[in-house]
N, C-alpha and C positions, 0 to 999 in steps of 0.2 A: 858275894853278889851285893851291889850297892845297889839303890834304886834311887828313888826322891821322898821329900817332905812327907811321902804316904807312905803310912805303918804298912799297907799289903804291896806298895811295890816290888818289891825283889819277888816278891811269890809269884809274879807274871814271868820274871827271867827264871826263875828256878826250874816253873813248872813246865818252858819249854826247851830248858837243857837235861831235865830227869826225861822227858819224850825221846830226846833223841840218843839217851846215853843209858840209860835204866836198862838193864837187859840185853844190851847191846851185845852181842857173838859173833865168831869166828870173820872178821876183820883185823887191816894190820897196822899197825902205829909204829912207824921209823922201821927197825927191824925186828922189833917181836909180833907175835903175833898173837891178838887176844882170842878166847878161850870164852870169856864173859868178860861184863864189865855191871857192877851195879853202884846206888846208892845204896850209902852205909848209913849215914847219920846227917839231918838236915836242924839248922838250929839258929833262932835269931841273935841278934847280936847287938843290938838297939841302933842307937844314931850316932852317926859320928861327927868329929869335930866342923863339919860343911852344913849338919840339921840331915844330913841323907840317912835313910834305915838301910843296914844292912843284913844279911845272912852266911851264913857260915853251910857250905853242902860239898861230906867227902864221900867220895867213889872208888871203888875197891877194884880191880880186875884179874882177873888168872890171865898171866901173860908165857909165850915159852918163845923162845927164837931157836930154827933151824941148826942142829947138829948132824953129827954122823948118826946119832940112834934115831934121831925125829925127824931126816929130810925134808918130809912134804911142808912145813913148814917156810 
């Protein structure tokens, strides 16, 4: 996540992509189908070569796509 010139920028974009993805269940993504999805690990990363602060936020999910055994899916 990049933001601007300001040290808490990205903490505005993090904090309204953990709202819509932190917890997130039983929805489908292309053909699998997630299960959950969370934040695992969120971490700054300083400024980059433009002055921008950026951060680093990876997200974890139980995914399973439709077989013979798991249909409903």
């Amino acid at each position: 996540i990049r933001g601007d010139a300001d040290p808490t920028s990205p903490d505005g974009i993090a904090d309204a992509i953990w709202t819509e993805l932190d917890n997130a269940a039983g929805f489908d993504l292309g053909s699998a189908h997630v299960a959950l999805m969370w934040r695992q690990t969120s971490a700054p990363l300083g400024v980059d070569s433009a002055g921008r602060w950026s951060r680093s936020e990876t997200y974890f999910l139980i995914a399973d796509r439709a077989s013979v055994n798991w249909p409903d899916y």
